[in-house]
N, C-alpha and C positions, 0 to 999 in steps of 0.2 A: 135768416139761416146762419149767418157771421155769427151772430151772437149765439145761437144753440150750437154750433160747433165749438166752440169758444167756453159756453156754460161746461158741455162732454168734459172735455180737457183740463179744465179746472177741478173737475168729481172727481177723478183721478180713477176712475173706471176703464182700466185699461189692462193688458197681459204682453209679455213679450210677444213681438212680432202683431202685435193690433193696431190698426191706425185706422182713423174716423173718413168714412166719403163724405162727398158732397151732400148727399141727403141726411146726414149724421147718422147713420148705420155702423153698428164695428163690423168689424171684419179683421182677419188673419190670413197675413200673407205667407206667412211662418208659422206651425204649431210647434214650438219648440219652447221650452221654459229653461232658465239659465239656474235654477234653485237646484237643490239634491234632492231626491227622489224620496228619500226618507229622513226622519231626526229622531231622536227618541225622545218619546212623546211622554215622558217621567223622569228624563234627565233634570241638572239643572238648570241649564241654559234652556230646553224649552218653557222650561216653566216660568222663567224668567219673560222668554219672549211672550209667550200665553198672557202674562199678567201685564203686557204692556199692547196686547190687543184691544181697540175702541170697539165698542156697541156699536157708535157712527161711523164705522167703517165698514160695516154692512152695509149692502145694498140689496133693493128688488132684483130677482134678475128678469128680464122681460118675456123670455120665453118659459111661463108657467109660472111666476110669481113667488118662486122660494127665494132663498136670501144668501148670500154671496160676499166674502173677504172680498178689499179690494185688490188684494195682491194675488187672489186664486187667477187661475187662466183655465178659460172656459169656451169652448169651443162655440159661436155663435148656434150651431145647429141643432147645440144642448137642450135638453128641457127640464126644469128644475121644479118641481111641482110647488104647491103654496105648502109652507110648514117645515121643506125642508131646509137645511144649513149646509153650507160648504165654506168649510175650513180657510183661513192662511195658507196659501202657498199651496194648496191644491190644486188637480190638473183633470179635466172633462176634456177624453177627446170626441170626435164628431159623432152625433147621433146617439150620444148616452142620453139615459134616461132614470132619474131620479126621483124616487116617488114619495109621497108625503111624509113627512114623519123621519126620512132617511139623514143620517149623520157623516157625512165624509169629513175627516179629521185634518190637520192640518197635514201638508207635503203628500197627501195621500195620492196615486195615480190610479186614474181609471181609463181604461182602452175605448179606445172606441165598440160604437153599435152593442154596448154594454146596457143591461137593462138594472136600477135596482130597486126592489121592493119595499115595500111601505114599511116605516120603521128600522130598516138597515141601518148597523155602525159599523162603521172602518174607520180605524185606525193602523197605524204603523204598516203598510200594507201598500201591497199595489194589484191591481186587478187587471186582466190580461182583455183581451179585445172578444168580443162577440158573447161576454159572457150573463148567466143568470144567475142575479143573487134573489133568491124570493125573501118574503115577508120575515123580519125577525131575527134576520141572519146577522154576526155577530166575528167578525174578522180584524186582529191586531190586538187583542186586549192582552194582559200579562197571562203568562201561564200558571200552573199550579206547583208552586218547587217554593222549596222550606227548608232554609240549615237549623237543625237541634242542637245545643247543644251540653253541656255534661249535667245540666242540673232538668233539661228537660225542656227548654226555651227555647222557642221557632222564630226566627229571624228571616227576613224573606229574601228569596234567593233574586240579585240582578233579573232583569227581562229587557234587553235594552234589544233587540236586532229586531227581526220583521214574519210576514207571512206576504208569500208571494205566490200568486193564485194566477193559471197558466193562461191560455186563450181557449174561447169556446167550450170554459167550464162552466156547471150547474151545478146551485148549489142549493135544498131544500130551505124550507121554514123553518128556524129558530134552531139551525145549526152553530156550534163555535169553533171556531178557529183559531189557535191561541198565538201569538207571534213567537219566538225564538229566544234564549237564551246563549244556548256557543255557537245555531246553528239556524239560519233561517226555515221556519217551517214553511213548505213548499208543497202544491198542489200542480201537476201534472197537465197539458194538455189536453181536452176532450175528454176527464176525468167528470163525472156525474156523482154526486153525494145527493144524498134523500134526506129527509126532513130529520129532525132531533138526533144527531149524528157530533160527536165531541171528538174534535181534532189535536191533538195538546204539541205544548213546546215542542221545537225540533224535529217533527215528524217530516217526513217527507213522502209524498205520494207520488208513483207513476204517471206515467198517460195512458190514457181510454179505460183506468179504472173503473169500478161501478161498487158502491158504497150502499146498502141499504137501512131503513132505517133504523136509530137504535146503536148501529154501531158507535165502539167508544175505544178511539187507540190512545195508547198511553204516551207517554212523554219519547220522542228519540228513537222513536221506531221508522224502520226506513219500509216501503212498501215498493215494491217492483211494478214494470208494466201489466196492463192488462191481466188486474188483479179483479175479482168478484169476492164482495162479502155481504152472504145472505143478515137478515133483520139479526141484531142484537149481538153482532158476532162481538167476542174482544181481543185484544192484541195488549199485552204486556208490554211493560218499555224497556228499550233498546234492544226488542227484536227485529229479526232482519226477515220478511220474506222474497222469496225471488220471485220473479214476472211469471205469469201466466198460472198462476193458484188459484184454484176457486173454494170458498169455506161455505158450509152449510149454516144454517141460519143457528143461533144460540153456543158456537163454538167459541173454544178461546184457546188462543196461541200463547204457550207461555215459553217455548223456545224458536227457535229458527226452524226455518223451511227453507230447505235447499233446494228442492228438487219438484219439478213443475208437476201439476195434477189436483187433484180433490182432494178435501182432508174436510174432518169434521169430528165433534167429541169435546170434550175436557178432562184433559187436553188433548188438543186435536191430532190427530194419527190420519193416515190413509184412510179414503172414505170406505171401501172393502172391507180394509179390519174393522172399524168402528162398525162398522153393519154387525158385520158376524158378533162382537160383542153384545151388541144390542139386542140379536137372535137369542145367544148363549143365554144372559141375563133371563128373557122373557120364560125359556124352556127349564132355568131353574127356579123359576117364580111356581110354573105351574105344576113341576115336580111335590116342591114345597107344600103345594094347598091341597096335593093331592093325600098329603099322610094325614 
């Protein structure tokens, strides 16, 4: 038994605050990690440190058989299924669950009682407690911004900060998430997004939003509480809506909404007027066919 606690300690299979019992078990007396929570994951110091990452510093991890940094800190209670990776300096806390094929990036946080789907990437990110990422989901990657400039040449614009995703959110199948350029993009509290849904740069969402699917908001748009956006709605960037808006399915916001209630249309107006328009339209349609 000397000697397998002994062999532990040598593997170097260890997280801040883990120390090995008697029966060579880990365990955490402290879930705490002494690392920063983020790095930019295309700087050049990470990339640096990336290229001085070993293969053999991967491990099984025993609870589900995916593979594991040794420098990640992982909550024993975790479960890491076969197939998946966990990053450098990554952080599982208790009762997350990690499912095949999933990619947690390096410094990346994940909350506790947090579930994630099969094939999931995170990077530059951290994910808040209790929450669902399903299948395909796609959080921290660079967002879409581009300087031109006099002859017509696109240069890509910095993306160095984060996406920070609240507690006891949902998030559909093969949504994206983009991380941040001046401004971390941010997902809200008990906010719910539905499947095939594009989150971009700097955006920021409420709490107890509800996102269906299809939507696509643009760069740097801020979204208030207890927002509703019916399937395929869109949102222009660096529009502001305020809390408690709900938009009709296939609308698109291309200025600000002050003022709380229904809207819907292109561009989206009060949902009343937008009706009577839609009335008006219909009864000159059939004016028209009538000559």
């Amino acid at each position: 038994m000397a000697l397998l606690i002994r062999n532990l300690k040598l593997s170097g299979i260890s997280c801040p605050g883990m120390h090995i019992n008697r029966l060579g078990f880990r365990s955490l007396s402290t879930f705490r990690s002494p690392h920063p929570l983020f790095r930019s994951f295309g700087s050049a110091t990470a990339e640096a440190e990336d290229g001085m990452v070993d293969h053999q510093d991967f491990r099984k991890w025993s609870n589900g058989g995916g593979l594991f940094h040794k420098s990640a800190c992982i909550d024993p209670t975790a479960l890491v299924e076969v197939g998946a990776v966990i990053h450098p300096r990554a952080t599982l806390a208790a009762n997350v669950h990690v499912g095949s094929g999933a990619v947690v990036g390096p410094s990346v946080t994940v909350g506790h009682s947090t579930r994630l789907g099969y094939n999931v990437a995170l990077s530059n990110c951290s994910i808040g407690d209790g929450c669902a990422i399903h299948n395909g989901v796609c959080v921290g990657q660079d967002g879409f911004g581009f300087f031109v400039d006099e002859l017509g040449n696109m240069t890509k614009k910095p993306q160095t900060l984060h996406a920070r995703i609240g507690n006891h959110v949902e998030i559909g199948a093969n949504t994206c998430i983009d991380r941040g350029s001046w401004r971390d993009t941010t997902i809200g509290d008990y906010t719910k997004i539905d499947n095939l849904v594009q989150i971009a740069h700097n955006v920021v969402v409420g709490k107890n939003c509800i996102l269906c699917g299809q939507v696509g908001i643009a760069g740097s748009a801020t979204i208030g509480d207890y927002v509703t956006f019916g399937g395929r709605v869109a949102v222009c960037d660096h529009v502001s809506i305020v809390s408690k808006v709900r938009l009709a399915a296939n609308s698109c916001v291309t200025k600000d909404i002050s003022i709380p209630g229904d809207y819907g249309g292109f561009p989206a107006i009060p949902v009343q007027l937008w009706r009577r328009q839609i009335a008006a339209q219909r009864l000159n349609c059939k004016h028209a066919k009538s000559y």
